[in-house]
C-alpha positions in Angstrom: 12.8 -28.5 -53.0 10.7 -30.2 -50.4 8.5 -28.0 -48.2 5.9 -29.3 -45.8 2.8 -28.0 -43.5 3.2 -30.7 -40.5 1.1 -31.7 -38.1 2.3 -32.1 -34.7 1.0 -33.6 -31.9 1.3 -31.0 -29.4 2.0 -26.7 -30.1 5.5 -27.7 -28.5 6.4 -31.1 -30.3 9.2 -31.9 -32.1 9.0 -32.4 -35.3 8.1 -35.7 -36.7 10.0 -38.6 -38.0 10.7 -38.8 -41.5 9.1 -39.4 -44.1 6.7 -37.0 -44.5 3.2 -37.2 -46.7 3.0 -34.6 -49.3 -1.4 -34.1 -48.9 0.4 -31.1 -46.8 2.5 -30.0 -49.5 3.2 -26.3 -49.5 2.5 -24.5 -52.9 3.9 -21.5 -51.5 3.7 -19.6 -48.4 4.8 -16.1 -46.8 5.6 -15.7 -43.1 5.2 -11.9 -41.9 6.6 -10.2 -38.5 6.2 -6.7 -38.3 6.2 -4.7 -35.4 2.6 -2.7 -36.2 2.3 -2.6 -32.0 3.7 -2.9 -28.8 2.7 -7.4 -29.3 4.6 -8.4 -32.5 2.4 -11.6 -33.8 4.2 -13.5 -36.4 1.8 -14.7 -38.9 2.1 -17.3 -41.3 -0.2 -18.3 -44.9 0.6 -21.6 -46.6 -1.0 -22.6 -50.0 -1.9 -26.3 -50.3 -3.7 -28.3 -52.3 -7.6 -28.8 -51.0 -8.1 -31.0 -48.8 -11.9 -30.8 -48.9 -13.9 -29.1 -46.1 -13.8 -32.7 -43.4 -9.6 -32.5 -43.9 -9.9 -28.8 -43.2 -12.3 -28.7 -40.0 -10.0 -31.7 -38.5 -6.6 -29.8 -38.8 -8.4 -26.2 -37.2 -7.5 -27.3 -34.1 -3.9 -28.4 -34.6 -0.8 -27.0 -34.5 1.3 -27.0 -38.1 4.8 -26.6 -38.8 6.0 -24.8 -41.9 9.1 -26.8 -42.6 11.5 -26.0 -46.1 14.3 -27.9 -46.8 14.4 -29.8 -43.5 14.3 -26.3 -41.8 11.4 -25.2 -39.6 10.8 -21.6 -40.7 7.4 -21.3 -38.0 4.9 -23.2 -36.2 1.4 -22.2 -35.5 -2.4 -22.9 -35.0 -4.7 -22.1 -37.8 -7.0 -19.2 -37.2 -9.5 -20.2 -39.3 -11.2 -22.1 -41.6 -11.1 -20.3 -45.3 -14.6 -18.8 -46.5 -14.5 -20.3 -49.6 -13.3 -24.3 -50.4 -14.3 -24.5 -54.1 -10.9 -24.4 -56.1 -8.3 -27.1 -56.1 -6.2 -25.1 -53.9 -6.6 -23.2 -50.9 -4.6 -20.9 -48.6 -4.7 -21.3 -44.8 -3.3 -18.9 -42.0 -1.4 -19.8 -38.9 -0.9 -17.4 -35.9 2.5 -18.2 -33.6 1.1 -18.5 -30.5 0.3 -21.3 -28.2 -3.0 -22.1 -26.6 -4.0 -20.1 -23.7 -1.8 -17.2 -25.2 -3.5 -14.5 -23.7 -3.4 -15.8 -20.4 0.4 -16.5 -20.8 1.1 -12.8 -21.8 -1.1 -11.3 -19.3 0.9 -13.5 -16.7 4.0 -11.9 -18.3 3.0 -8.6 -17.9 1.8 -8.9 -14.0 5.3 -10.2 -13.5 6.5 -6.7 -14.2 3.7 -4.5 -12.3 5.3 -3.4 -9.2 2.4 -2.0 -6.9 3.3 0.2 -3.5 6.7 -0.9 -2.3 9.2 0.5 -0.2 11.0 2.5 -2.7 14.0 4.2 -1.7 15.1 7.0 -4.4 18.9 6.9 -3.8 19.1 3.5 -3.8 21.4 2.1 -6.7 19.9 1.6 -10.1 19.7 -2.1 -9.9 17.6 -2.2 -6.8 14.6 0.8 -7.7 15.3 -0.1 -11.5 11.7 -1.9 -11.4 9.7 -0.3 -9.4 10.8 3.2 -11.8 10.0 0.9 -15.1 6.3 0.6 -14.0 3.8 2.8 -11.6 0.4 1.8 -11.0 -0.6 5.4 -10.7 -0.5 5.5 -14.5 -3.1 3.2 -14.8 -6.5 2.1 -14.1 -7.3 -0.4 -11.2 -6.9 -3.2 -13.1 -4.6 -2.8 -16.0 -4.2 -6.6 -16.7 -6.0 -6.6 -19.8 -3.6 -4.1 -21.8 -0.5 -6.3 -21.5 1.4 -3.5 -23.3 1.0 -0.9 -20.4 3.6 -2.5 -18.4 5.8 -1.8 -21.1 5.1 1.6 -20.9 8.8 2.5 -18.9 10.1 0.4 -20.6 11.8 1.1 -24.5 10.4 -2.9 -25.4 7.9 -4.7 -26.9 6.4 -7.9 -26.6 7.0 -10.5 -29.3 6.2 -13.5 -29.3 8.7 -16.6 -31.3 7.4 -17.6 -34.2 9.6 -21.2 -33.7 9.3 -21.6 -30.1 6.0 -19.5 -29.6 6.8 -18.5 -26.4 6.4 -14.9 -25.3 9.5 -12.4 -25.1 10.8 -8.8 -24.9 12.5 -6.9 -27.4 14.3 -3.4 -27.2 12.8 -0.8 -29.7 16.8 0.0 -31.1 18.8 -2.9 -29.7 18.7 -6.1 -31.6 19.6 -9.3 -29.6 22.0 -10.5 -32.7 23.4 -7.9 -35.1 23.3 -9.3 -38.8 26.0 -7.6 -40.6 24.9 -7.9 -44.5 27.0 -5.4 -45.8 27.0 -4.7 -49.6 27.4 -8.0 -50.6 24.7 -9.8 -49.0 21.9 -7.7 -50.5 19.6 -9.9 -52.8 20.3 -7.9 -55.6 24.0 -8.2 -56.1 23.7 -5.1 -57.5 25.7 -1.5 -57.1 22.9 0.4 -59.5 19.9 -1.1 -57.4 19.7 -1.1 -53.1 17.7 -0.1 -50.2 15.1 2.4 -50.2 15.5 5.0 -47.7 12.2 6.8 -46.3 12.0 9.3 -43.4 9.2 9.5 -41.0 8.7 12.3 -38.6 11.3 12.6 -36.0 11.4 13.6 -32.4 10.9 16.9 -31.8 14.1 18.7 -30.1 12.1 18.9 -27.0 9.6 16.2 -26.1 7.2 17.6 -23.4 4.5 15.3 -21.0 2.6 17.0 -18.1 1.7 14.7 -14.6 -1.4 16.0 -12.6 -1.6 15.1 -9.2 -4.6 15.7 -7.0 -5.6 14.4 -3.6 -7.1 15.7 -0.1 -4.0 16.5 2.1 -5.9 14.9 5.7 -4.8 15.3 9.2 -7.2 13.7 11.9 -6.8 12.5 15.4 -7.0 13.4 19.1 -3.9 15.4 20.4 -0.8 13.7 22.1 -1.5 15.8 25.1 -4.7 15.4 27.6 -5.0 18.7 30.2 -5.8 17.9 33.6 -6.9 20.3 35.5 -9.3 21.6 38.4 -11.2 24.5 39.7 -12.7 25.5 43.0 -16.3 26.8 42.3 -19.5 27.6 44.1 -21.5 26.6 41.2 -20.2 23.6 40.6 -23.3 21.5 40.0 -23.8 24.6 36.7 -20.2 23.6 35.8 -20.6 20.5 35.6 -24.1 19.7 33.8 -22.8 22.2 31.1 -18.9 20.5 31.0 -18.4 19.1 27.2 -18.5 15.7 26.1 -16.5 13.8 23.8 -17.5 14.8 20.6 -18.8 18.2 21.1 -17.4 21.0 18.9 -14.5 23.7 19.9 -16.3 26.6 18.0 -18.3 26.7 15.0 -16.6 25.1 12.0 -13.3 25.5 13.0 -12.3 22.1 12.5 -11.6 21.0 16.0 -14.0 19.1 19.2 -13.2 17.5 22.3 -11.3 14.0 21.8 -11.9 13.0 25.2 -13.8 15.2 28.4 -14.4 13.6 31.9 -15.0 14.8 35.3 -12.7 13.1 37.3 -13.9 13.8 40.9 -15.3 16.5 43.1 -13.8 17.5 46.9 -14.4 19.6 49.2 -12.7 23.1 48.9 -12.1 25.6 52.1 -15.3 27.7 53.3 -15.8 31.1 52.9 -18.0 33.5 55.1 -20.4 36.2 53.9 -21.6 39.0 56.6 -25.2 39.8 56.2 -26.0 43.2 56.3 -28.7 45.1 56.2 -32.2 45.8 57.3 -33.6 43.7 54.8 -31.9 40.4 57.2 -34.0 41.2 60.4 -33.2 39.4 63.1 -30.1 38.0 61.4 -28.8 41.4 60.5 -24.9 41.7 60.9 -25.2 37.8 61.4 -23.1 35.7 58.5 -23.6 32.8 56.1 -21.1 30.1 55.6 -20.4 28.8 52.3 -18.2 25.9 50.7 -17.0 25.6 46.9 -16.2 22.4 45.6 -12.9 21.6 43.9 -13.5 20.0 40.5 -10.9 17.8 38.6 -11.9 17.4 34.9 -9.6 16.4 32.1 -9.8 17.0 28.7 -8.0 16.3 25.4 -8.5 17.8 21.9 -9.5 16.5 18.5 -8.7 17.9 15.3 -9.9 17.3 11.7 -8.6 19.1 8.6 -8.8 19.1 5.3 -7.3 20.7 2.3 -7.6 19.9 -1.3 -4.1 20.4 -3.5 -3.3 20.1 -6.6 0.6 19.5 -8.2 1.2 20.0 -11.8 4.8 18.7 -13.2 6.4 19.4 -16.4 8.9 16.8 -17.4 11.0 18.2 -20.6 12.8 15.7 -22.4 15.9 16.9 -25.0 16.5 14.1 -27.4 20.1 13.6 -28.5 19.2 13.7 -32.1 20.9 15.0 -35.6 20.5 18.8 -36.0 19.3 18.5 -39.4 15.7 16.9 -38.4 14.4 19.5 -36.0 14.0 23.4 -35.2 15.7 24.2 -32.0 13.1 25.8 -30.4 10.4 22.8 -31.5 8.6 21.2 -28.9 5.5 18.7 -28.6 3.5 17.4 -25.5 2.8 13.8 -26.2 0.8 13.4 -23.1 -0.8 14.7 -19.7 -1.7 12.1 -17.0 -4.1 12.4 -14.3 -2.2 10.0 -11.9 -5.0 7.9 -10.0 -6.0 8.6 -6.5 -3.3 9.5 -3.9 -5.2 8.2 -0.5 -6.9 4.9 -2.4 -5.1 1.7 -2.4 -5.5 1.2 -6.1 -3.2 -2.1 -6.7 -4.9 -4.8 -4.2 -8.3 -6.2 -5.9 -11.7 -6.3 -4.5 -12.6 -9.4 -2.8 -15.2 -11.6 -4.7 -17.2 -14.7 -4.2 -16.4 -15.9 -8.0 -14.2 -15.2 -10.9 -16.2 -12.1 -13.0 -15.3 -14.4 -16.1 -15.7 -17.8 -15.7 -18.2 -18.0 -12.9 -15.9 -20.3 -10.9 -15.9 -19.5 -7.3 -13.2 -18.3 -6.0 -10.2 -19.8 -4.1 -8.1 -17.8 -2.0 -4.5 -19.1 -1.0 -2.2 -17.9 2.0 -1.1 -14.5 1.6 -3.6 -13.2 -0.7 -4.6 -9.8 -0.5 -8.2 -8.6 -0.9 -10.4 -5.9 -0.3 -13.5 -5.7 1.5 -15.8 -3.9 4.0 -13.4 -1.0 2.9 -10.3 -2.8 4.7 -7.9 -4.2 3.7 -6.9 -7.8 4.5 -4.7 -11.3 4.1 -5.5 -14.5 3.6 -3.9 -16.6 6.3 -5.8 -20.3 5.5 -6.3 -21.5 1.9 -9.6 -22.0 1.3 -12.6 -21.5 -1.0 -14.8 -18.1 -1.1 -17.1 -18.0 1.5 -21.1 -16.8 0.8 -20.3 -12.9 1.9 -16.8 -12.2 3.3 -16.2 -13.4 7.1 -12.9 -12.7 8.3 -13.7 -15.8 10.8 -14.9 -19.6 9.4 -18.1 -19.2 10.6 -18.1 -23.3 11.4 -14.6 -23.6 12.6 -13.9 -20.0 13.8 -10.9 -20.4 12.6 -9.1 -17.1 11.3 -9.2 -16.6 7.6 -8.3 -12.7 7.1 -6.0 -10.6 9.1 -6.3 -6.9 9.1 -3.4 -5.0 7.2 -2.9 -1.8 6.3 -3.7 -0.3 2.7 -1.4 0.1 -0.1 -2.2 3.8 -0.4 0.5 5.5 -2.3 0.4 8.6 -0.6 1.0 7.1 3.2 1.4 10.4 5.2 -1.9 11.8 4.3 -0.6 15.0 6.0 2.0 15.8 3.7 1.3 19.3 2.0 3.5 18.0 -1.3 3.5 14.7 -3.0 6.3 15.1 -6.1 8.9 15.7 -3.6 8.7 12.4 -1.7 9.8 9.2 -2.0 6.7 7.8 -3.8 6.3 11.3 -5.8 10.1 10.5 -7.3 9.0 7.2 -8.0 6.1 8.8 -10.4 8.5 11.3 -12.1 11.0 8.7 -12.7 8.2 6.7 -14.7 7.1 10.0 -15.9 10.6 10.7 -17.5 10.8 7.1 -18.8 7.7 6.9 -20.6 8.9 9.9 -22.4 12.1 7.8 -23.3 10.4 5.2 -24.5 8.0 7.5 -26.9 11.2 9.4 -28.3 13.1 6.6 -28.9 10.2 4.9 -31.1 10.4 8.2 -32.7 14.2 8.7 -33.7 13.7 5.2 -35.4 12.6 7.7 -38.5 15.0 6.4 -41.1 13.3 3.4 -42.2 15.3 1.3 -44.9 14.0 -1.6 -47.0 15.8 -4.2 -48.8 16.3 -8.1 -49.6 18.8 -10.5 -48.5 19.3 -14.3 -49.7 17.1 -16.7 -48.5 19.9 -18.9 -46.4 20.6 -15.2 -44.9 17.5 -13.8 -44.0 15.1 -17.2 -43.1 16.3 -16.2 -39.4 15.7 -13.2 -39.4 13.4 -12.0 -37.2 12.0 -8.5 -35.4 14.6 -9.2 -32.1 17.3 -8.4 -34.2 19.6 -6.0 -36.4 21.1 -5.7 -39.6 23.8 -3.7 -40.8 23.7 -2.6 -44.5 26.1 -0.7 -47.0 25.3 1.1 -49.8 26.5 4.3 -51.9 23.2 5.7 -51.9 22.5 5.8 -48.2 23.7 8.7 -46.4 27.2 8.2 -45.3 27.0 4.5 -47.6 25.8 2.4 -44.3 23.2 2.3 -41.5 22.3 0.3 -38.6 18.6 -0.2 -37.4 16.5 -2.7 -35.1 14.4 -4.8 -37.7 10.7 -3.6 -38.2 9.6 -6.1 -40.5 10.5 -9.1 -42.1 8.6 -11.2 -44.6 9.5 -14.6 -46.1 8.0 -15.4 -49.5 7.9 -18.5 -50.8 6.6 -18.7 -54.6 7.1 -22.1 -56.0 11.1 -22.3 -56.6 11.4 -18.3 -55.8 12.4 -17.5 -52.5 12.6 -14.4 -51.1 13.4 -12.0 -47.8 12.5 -8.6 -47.5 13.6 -6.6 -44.3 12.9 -3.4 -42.8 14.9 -1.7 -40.1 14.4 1.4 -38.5 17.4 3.3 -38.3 17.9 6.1 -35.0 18.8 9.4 -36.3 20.6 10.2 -32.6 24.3 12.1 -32.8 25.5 9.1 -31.2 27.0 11.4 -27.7 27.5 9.1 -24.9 24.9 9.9 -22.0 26.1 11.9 -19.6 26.7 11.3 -15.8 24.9 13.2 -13.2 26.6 15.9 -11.2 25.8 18.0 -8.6 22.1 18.9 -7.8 21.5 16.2 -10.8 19.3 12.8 -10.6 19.3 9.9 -12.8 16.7 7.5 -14.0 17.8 4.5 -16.2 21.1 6.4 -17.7 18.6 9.4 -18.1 20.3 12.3 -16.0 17.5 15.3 -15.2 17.3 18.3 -12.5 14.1 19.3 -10.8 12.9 22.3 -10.0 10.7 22.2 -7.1 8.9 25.5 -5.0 8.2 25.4 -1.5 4.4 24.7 -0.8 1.8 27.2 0.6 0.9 25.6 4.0 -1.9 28.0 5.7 -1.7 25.0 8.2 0.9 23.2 9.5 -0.7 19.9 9.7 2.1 18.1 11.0 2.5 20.4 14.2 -2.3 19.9 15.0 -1.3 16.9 17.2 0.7 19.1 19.6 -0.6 22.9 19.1 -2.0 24.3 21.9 -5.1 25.9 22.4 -5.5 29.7 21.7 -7.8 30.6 25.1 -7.4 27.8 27.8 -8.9 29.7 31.2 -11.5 30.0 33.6 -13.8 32.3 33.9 -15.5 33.3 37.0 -13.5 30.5 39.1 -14.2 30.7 43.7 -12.2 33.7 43.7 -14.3 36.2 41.8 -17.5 34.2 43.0 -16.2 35.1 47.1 -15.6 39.0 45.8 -18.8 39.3 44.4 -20.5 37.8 47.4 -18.7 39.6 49.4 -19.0 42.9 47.5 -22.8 42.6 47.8 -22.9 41.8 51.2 -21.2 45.6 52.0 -24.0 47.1 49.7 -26.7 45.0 52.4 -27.6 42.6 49.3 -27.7 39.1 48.9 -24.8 37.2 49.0 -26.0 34.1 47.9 -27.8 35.9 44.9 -24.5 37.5 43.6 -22.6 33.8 43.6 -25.1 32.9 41.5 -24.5 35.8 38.9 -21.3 35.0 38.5 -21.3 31.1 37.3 -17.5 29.3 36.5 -17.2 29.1 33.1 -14.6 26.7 31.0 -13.4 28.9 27.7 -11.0 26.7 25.2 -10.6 27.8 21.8 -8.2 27.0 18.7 -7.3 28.6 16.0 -9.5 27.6 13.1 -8.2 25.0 10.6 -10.8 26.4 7.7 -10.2 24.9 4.4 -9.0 26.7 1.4 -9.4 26.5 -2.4 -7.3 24.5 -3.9 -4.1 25.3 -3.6 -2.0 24.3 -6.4 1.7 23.9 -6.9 3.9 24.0 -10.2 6.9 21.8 -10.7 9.3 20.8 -13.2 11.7 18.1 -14.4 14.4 19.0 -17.4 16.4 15.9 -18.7 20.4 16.5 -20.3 20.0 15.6 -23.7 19.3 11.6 -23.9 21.6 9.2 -25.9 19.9 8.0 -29.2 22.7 5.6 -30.6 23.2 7.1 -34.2 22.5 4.1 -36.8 22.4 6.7 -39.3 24.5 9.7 -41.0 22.1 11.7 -42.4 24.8 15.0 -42.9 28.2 12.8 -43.5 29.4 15.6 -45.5 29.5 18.0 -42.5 
């Protein structure tokens, strides 16, 4: 039997034309997949005779082909050179990837982020099905380094071909071909030997995650209604060297100031007459003074600014459709409590930069590229090259580069006193509920079997597929699992395949559909339970509340009775109008900030469908 370590011209050539040399003949070799992570990395070692150390350092950067019986079993790059090249033989080891894998995984993995989007939560499955299998509020800023967390709403993981090395996803039950061994195609051929059966832990009966949002619920503006008013004064020069400017508080700490306060013009107002009485006047007594007010227009507007930290705590509880036998009803585990990121920060569009962080290249910027920078957000509208510092105009051309566009903040109403109950907060919970999946069904895959199957069976087999196996001494005599692990070992004329499969312990129940009051995430049907929120301010209603005190005081009217009042008593007139200055009194109800105020939800699924590959109780 003829089995070759090729060299190939390219990771992606064909194989070559026949005949082939045997100074690459394979002693024996073993090819190993195992799903140990969320990247399965096929790996291959092939024992050849030495080539000596020059032979050695000129094939490192190759790709090989391990080829038996005219069959290609995997292709890969060796990963290095061995540490010792003293015997007659040596062993080399091959990784199935292709160059520049990393940057072809992480390039799969941004395909699937979906930052802010306008997501609609009764929209059909198919068109919110992405944007619930990923949330960048999970995450940090810039996630693209852990390929494997945008998997995480997702029950896959990321394998890449050992024959065609390129870079696919596998589901963590569901095998993408089912091989059906049955009795008869176990290597032993044997009814007294079989498959060894070993249980991990299960899923608990309840699987429990906690979501923690925090952010600063924000109202800020001037008011949609200006006042514009006027007032006939005699000290109307006082009024208006003391009237407020923009700016200028409404109160102490309460949260609000004057978005806009003008005078807008000063007339003439009708004259009044004061008698003046008295000894005191002399020759003037019982003669009168004539006075005239002044009619002020001024207009003003207010501006408020409040502030209120909050706090929202969900519980998502997951019941697992699982075999009664593994679990106490009343079990329950939290796998895991997320602080989601900032709310009111757009967390998904990257900081502008003059040169990539890596590779010291500068940067170039393409149309509709988004950036960050001078804490705005913008888009690229010419391709072009990084400038020295950021300039939103060519400084030489003054042609436009960046245009001004608004943030991708995923909480957009920064007034909103809740964040789980809108659109983006279902979003969240959604993911929240699928990342719960995904753990549980890793989990039910507790019934781990292990067996052998003929070479011409099991050289395809690899950890995107299933096998179906029968035997008296499994439970119920057969099971069905997603493959785990598969290794092909070649020993001179021995050739062998052993397989593991993980087996789901679920009671196979179909899922359910969602009724009334019920939502549904990826088949997953839950209800939430969701208490009204504690608003000491209604921050929708600031732009529009009116102002508590709104008056005059002291306005021409009171000024003439005062004058007038102290002319009868033989006093001064003149003196009392000036006693008795016009005064403009606005005030608001305080928008003081509290502690934070913190709201409890919850989310409880219907029991989720684990598809039963094994029987562990047949006899009931």
């Amino acid at each position: 039997m003829a089995r070759y370590l090729l060299p190939l011209p390219s990771w992606d050539a064909a194989l070559p034309a026949k005949p082939w040399g045997n100074q690459w003949a394979v002693f024996a070799a073993t090819v190993s997949e195992v799903e140990d992570s969320d990247i399965i990395t096929p790996v291959f070692r092939a024992t050849i005779q030495n080539p000596g150390i020059a032979g050695v350092v000129d094939g490192s950067s190759r790709y090989y082909s391990l080829v038996d019986d005219d069959v290609e079993i995997a292709r890969g790059k060796m990963l290095s050179i061995p540490s010792t090249m003293g015997g007659a033989k040596i062993e080399l080891e091959f990784h199935c990837k292709p160059p520049g894998a990393d940057d072809i995984l992480e390039a799969a993995a941004d395909a699937l982020r979906v930052g802010e989007v306008d997501y609609d939560p009764d929209a059909p499955m198919a068109e919110r099905d992405v944007a619930e299998a990923y949330d960048p509020l999970f995450l940090p800023r810039d996630p693209s380094d852990d390929p494997a967390s945008a998997l995480s709403g997702r029950p896959e993981v990321w394998r890449w071909d050992r024959k065609s090395l390129a870079i696919t996803r596998t589901h963590v039950t569901d095998g993408s071909v089912l091989h059906d061994i049955g009795r008869n195609g176990l290597a032993t051929g044997s009814a007294s030997d079989g498959p060894s059966l070993r249980l991990t832990q299960p899923p608990k009966a309840v699987t429990k995650s906690r979501l923690v949002a925090g952010w600063t619920q924000e109202a800020k503006g001037r008011q949609t209604v200006a006042f514009s008013e006027s007032v006939t004064t005699f000290s109307y020069e006082d009024f208006i060297a003391a009237f407020p400017k923009a700016g200028d508080p409404i109160g102490s700490n309460t949260g609000w100031s004057f978005g806009l306060a003008s005078i807008e013009g000063v007339a003439d107002g009708p004259t009044s007459t004061f008698l003046l009485n008295g000894d005191r006047w002399g020759w003037a007594k019982n003669g009168h003074v004539i006075c005239r007010p002044k009619v002020v227009s001024y207009t003003w507007c207010g501006h408020y600014d409040y502030r209120q930290q909050r706090s929202e705590y969900l519980d998502i509880s997951l019941r697992a459709g699982v075999q009664d036998v593994l679990f106490d009803d009343e079990s329950k585990e939290t796998v895991e409590q997320v602080s989601l990121a900032a709310l009111n920060i757009d967390n998904t569009t990257v900081e502008w930069t003059y040169e990539d962080p890596d590779t010291l290249e500068r940067m170039h910027y393409v149309v509709g590229d988004q950036v960050l920078a001078n804490d705005k957000a913008w888009a690229c509208l010419i391709e072009h090259d990084a400038t020295e510092d950021f300039m939103p105009k060519d400084s030489a051309t003054r042609e436009t580069l960046w245009e001004r566009r608004d943030k991708n903040a995923p909480m957009r109403d920064s007034r909103s006193p809740k964040f789980f109950d809108t659109p983006r907060g279902i979003r969240a919970l959604r993911h929240g509920i699928r990342r719960l999946h995904r753990i549980v069904l890793k989990r039910a895959r507790c019934a781990e079997i292990s067996f052998e199957v003929p070479w011409e069976l099991g050289r395809d087999i690899t950890c995107d597929h299933a096998c179906r196996v029968e035997h008296r001494h499994l439970p119920g005599g057969e099971a069905t699992g997603k493959v785990t692990s598969v290794t092909l070992q070649i020993a001179g004329a021995r050739k062998t395949v052993a397989v593991t499969i993980g087996c789901t312990v679920g009671d196979g129940v179909a899922p359910p559909a969602a009724g009334v009051g019920q939502e549904s995430t990826a088949g997953i049907v839950y209800t939430r339970t969701a208490p009204g929120a504690r608003e000491p301010v209604d921050a929708y209603a600031l732009a529009a509340k009116s102002p508590r005190v709104n008056t005059i005081v002291n306005n021409w009217a009171v000024q003439e009775a005062a004058g007038n009042s102290a002319a009868l008593a033989g006093q001064d007139p003149l003196v009392a109008l000036g006693t008795a200055p016009t005064q403009l009194r606005i005030s608001y109800d305080a928008l003081a900030e509290q502690d934070v105020i913190t709201r409890r939800l919850s989310a409880a699924t219907l029991p989720i469908y684990v598809p039963k590959g094994i029987n562990l109780t047949p006899e009931t």
